[in-house]
KOLTOR-818187 format. One line per field, with one value per atom (N, C-alpha, C, O): x, y, z; residue in three letters; residue number from 1. Coordinates in steps of 0.05 Angstrom, whole numbers, padded with zeros to 5 digits. Atoms other than C-alpha are relative to their C-alpha. Example, Ala and Ser with C-alpha at 12.3 -4.5 7.8 and 13.67 -1.06 7.14 Angstrom:
! residues 2
X = (00018/00246/00018/00039/-00016/00273/-00015/-00005)
Y = (-00024/-00090/00024/00024/-00024/-00021/00022/00044)
Z = (00000/00156/00000/00013/-00001/00143/00014/00018)
res = (ALA/ALA/ALA/ALA/SER/SER/SER/SER)
n = (1/1/1/1/2/2/2/2)
This chain:
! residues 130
X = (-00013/00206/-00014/-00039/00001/00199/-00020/-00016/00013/00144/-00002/00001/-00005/00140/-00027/-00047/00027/00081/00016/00036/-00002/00095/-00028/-00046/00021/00055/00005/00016/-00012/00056/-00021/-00044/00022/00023/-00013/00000/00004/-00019/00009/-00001/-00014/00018/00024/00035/-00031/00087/00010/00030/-00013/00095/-00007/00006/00005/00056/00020/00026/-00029/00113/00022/00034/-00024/00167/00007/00029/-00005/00150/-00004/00009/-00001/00130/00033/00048/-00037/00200/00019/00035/-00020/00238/-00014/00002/00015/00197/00007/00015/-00014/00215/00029/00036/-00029/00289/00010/00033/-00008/00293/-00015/-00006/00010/00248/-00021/-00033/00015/00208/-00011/-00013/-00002/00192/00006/-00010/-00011/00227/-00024/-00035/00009/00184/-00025/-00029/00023/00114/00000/00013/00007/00094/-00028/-00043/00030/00035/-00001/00012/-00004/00027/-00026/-00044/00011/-00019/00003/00022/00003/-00039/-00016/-00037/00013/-00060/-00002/00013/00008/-00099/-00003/-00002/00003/-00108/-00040/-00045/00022/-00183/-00011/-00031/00000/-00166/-00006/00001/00010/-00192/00027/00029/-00019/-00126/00001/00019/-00003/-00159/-00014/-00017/00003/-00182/00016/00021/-00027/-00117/00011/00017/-00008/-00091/-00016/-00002/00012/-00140/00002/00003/-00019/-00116/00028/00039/-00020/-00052/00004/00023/-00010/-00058/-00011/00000/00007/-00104/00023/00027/-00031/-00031/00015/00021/-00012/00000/-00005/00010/00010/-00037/00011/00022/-00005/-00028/00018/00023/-00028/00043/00019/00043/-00014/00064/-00005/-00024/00001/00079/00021/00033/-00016/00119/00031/00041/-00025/00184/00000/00019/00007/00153/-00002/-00005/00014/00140/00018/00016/-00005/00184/-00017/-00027/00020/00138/00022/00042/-00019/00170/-00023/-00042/00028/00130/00022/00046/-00022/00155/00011/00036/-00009/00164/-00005/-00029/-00006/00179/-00017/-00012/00021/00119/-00017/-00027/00020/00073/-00024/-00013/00019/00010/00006/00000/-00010/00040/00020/00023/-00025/00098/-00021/-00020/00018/00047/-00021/-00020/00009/00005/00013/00008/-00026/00067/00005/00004/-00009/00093/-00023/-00016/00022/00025/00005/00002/00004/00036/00027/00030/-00018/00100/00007/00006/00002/00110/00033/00053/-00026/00161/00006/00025/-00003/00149/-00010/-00031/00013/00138/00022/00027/-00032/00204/-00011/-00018/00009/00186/00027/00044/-00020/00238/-00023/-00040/00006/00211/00018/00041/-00015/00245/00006/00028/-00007/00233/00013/00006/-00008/00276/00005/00013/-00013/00287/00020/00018/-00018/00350/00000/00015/00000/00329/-00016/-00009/00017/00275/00016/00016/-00016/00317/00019/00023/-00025/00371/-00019/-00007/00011/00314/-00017/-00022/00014/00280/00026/00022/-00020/00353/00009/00025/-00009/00364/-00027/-00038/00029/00299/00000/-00017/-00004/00332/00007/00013/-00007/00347/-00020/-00042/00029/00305/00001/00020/00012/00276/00021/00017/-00008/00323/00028/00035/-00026/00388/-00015/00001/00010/00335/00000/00010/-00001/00324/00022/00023/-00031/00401/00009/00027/-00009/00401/-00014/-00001/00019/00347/00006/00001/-00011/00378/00028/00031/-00026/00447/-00005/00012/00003/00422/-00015/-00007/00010/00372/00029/00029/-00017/00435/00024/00036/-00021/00485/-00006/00005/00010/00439/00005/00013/00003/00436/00035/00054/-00030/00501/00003/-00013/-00004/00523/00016/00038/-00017/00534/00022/00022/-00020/00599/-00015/-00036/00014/00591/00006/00021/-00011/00601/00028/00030/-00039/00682/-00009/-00021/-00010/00693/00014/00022)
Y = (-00011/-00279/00025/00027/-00027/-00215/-00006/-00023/00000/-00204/00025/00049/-00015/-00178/00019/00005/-00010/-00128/00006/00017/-00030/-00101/00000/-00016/-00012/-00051/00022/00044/-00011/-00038/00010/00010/-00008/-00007/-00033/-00054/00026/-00063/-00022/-00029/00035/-00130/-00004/-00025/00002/-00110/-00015/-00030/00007/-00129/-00038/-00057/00036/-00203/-00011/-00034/00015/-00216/-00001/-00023/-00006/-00189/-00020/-00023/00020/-00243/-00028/-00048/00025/-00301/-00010/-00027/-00001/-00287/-00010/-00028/00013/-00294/-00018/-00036/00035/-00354/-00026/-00047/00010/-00381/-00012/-00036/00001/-00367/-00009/-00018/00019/-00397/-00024/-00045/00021/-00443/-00005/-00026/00003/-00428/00030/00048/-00026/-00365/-00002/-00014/00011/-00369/00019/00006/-00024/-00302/-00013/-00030/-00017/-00285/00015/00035/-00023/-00243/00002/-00016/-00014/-00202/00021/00041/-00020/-00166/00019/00004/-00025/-00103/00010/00025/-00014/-00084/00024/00025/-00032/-00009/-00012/-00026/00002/-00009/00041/00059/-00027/00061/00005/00024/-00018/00069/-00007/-00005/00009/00041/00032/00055/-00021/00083/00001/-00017/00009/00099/00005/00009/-00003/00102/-00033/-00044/00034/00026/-00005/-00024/00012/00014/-00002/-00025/-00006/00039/-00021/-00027/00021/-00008/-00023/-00041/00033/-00070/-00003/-00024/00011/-00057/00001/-00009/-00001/-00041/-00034/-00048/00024/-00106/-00019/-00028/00011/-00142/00003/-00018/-00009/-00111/-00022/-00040/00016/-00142/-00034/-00048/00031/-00213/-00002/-00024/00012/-00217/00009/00000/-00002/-00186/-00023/-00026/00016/-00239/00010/-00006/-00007/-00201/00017/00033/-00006/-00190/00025/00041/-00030/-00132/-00012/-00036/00006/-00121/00017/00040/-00013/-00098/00011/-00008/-00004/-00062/00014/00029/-00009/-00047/00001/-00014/-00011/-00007/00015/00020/00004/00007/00030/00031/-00019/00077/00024/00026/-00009/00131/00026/00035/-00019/00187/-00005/00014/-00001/00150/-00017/-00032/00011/00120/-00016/-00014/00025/00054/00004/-00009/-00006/00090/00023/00024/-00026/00148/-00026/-00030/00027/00085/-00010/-00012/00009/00058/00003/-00011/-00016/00115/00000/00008/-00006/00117/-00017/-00010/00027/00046/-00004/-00021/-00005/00066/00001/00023/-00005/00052/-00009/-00008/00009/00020/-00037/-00052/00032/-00054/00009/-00002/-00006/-00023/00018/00038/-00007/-00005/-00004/-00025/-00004/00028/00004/00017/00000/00023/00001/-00017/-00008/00057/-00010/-00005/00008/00028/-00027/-00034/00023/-00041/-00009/00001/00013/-00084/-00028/-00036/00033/-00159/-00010/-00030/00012/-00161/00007/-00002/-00013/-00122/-00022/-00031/00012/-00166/-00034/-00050/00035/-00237/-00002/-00022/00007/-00214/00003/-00006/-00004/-00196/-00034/-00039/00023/-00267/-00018/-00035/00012/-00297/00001/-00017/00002/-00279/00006/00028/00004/-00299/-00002/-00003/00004/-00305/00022/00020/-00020/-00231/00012/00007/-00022/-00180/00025/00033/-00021/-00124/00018/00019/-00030/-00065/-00018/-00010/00011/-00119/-00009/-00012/00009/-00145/00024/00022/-00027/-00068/00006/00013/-00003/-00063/-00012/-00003/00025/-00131/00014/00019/-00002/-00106/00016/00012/-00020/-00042/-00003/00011/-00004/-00055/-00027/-00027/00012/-00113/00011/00006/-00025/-00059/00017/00025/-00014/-00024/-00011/-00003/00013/-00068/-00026/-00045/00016/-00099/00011/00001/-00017/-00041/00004/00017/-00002/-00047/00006/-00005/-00009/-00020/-00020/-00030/00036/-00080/00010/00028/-00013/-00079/-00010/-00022/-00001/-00075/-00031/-00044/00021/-00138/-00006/00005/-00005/-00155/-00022/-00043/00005/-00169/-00021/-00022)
Z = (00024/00379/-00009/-00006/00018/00346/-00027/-00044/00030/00290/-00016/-00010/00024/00227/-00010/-00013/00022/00192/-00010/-00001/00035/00120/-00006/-00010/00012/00102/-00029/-00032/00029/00025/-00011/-00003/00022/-00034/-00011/-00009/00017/-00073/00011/00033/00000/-00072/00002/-00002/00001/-00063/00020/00016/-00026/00009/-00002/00008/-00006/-00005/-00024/-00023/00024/-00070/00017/00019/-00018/-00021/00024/00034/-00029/00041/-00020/-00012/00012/-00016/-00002/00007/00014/-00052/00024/00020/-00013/00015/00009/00004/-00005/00035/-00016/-00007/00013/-00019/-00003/-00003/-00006/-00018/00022/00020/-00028/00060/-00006/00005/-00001/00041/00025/00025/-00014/00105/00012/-00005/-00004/00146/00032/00046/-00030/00216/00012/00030/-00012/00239/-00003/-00019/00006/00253/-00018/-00011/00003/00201/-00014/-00021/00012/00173/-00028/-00028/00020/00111/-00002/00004/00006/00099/-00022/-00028/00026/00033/-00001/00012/-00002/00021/-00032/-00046/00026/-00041/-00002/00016/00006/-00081/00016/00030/-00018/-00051/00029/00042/-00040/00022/00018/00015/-00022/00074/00026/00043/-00015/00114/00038/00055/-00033/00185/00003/00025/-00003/00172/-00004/00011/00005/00149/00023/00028/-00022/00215/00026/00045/-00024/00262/-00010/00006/00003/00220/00004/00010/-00006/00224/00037/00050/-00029/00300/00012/00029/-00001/00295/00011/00034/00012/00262/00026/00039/-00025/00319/00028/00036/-00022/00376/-00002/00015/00005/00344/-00004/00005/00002/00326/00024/00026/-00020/00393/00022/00037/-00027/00439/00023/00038/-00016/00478/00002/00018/00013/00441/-00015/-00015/00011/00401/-00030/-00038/00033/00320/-00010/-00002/00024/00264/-00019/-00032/00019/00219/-00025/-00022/00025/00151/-00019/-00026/00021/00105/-00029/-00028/00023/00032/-00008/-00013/-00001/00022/00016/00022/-00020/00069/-00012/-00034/00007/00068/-00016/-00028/00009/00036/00013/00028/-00016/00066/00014/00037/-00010/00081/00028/00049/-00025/00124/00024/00049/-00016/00151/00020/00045/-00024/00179/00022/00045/-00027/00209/00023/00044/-00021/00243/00021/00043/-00020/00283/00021/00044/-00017/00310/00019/00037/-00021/00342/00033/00045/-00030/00415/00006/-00008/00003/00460/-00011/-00006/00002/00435/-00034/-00041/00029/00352/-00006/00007/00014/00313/-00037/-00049/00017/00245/-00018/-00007/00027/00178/-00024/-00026/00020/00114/-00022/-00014/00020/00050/-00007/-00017/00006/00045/-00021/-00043/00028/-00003/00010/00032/-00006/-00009/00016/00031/-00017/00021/00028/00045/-00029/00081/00011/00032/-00015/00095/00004/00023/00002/00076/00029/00042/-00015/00125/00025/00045/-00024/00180/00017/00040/00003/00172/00007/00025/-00006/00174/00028/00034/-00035/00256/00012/00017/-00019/00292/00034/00052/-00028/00353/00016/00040/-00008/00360/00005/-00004/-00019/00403/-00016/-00029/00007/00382/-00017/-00042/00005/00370/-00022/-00044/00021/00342/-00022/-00041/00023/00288/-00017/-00039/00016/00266/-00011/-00035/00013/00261/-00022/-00036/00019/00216/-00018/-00038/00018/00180/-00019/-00043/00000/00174/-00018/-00037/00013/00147/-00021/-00038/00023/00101/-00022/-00045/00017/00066/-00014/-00038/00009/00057/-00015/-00035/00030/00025/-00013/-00023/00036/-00016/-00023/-00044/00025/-00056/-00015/-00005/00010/-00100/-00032/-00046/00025/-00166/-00013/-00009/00012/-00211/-00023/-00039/00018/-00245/-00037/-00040/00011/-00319/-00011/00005/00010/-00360/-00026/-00048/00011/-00388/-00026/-00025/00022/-00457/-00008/-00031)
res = (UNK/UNK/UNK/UNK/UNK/UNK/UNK/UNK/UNK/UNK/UNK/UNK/UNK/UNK/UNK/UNK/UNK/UNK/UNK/UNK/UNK/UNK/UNK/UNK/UNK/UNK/UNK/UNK/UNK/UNK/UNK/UNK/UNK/UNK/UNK/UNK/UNK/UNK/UNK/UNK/UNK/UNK/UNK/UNK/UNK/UNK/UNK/UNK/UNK/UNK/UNK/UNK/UNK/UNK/UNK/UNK/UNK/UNK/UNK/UNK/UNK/UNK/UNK/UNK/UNK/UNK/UNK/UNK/UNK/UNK/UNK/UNK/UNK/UNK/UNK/UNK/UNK/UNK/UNK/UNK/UNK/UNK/UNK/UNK/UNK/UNK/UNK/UNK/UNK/UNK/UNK/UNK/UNK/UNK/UNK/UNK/UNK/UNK/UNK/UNK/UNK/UNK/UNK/UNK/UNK/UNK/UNK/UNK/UNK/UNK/UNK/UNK/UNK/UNK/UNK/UNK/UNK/UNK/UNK/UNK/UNK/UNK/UNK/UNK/UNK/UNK/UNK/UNK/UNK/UNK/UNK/UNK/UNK/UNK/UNK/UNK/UNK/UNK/UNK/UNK/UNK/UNK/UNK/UNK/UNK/UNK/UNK/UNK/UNK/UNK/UNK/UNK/UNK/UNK/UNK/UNK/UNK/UNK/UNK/UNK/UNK/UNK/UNK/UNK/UNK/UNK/UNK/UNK/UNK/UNK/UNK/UNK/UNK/UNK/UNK/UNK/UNK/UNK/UNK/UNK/UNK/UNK/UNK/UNK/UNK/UNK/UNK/UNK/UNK/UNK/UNK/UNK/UNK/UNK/UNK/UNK/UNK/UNK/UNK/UNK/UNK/UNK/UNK/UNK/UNK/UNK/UNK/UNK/UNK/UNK/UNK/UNK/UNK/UNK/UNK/UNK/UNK/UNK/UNK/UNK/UNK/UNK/UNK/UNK/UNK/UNK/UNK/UNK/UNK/UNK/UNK/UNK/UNK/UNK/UNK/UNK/UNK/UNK/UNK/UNK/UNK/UNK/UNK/UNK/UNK/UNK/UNK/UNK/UNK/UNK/UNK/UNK/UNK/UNK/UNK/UNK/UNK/UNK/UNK/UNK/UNK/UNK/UNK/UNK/UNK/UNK/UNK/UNK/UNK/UNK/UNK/UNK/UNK/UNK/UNK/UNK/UNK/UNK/UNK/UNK/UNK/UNK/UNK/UNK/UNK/UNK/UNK/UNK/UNK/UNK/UNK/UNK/UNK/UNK/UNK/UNK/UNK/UNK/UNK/UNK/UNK/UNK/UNK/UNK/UNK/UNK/UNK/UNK/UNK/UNK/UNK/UNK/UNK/UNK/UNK/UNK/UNK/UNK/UNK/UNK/UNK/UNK/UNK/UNK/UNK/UNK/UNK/UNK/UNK/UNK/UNK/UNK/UNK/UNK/UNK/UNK/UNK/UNK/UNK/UNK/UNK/UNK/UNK/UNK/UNK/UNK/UNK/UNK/UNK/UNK/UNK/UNK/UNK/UNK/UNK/UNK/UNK/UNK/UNK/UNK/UNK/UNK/UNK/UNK/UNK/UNK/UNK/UNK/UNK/UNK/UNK/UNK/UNK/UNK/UNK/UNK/UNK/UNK/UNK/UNK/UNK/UNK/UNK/UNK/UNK/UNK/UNK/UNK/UNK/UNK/UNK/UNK/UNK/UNK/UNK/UNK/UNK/UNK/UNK/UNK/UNK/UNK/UNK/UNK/UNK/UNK/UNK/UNK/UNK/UNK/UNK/UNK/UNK/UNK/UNK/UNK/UNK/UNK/UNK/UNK/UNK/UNK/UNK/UNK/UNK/UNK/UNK/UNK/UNK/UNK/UNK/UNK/UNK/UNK/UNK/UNK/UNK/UNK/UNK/UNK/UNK/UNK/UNK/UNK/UNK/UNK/UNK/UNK/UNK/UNK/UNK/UNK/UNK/UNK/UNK/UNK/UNK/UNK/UNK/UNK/UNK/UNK/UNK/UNK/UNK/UNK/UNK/UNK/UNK/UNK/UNK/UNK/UNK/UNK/UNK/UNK/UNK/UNK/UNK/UNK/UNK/UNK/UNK/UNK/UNK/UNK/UNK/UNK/UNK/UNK/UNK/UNK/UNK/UNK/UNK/UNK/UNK/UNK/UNK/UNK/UNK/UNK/UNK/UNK/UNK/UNK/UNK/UNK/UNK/UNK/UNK/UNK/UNK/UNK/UNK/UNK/UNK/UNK/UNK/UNK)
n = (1/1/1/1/2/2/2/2/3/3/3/3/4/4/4/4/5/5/5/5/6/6/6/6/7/7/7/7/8/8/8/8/9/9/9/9/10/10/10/10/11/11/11/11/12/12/12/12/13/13/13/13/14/14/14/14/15/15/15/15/16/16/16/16/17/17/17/17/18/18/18/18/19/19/19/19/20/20/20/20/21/21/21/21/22/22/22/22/23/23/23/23/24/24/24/24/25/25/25/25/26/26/26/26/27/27/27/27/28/28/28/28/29/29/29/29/30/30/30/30/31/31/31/31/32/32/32/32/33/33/33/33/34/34/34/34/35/35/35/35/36/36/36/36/37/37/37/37/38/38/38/38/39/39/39/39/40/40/40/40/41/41/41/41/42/42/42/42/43/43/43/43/44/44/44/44/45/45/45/45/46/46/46/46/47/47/47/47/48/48/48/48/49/49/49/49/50/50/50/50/51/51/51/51/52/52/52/52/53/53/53/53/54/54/54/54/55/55/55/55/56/56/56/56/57/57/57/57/58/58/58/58/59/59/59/59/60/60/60/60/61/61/61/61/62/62/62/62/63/63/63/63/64/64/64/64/65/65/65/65/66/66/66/66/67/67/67/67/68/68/68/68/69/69/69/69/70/70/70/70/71/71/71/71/72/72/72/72/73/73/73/73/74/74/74/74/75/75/75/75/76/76/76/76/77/77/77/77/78/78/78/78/79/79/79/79/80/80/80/80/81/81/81/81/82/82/82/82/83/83/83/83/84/84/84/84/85/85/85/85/86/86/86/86/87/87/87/87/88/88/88/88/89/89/89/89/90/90/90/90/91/91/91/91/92/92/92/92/93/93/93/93/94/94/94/94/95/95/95/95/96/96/96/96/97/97/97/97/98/98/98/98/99/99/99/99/100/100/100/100/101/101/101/101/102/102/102/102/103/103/103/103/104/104/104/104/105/105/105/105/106/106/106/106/107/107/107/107/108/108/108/108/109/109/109/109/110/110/110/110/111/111/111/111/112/112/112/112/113/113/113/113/114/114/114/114/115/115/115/115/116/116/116/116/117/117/117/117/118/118/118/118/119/119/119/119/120/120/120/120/121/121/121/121/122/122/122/122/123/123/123/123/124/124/124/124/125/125/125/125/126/126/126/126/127/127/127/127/128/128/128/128/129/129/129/129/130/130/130/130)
């Protein structure tokens, strides 16, 4: 199976894997979380998450999902990029719920799930009727 790093600011990424843990009630994946603190050193950051790397690859490769796109967390990321390391900037809840929901998918169709559940999560709530 395919594993997971998030790599976040602070504590975002360990609320973000509790929360869907929670919500399945289990965690079908491998995964790893990576917290960047404000006075992390981001070339140790980079040899734990390549650390992360080593251990959740059994073969299948690693989703890494880091939370916003150009900031340390994603700049780490992009380093760890190969052909078995598939990088998405913009984590949200539902991206990661729907990535955790197909464990049985390889590499590049998990990015796709991951990918279009990030995207219509995000919905403009109607307002409330009278």
């Amino acid at each position: 199976m395919v594993g997971i790093l998030v790599i976040s600011h602070l504590g975002i990424g360990r609320e973000m894997v509790s929360t869907a843990r929670t919500m399945l009630g289990m965690c079908p994946l491998q995964i790893e979380i990576l917290s960047v603190m404000p006075d992390s050193d981001p070339d140790d950051m980079l040899r734990e998450a390549r650390f992360s790397i080593a251990r959740l690859n059994q073969g299948a490769g690693v989703l890494v999902l880091a939370d916003m796109y150009g900031s340390t967390p994603s700049n780490i990321a992009t380093h760890l990029k190969d052909d078995q390391v598939r990088v998405i900037a913009g984590i949200n809840l539902p991206m990661l719920v729907r990535a955790l929901n197909y464990p049985g998918l390889g590499l590049d169709e998990l990015v796709n799930k991951a990918l279009s559940g990030g995207r219509e999560g995000i919905l403009l709530c109607p307002s409330g009727s009278n």
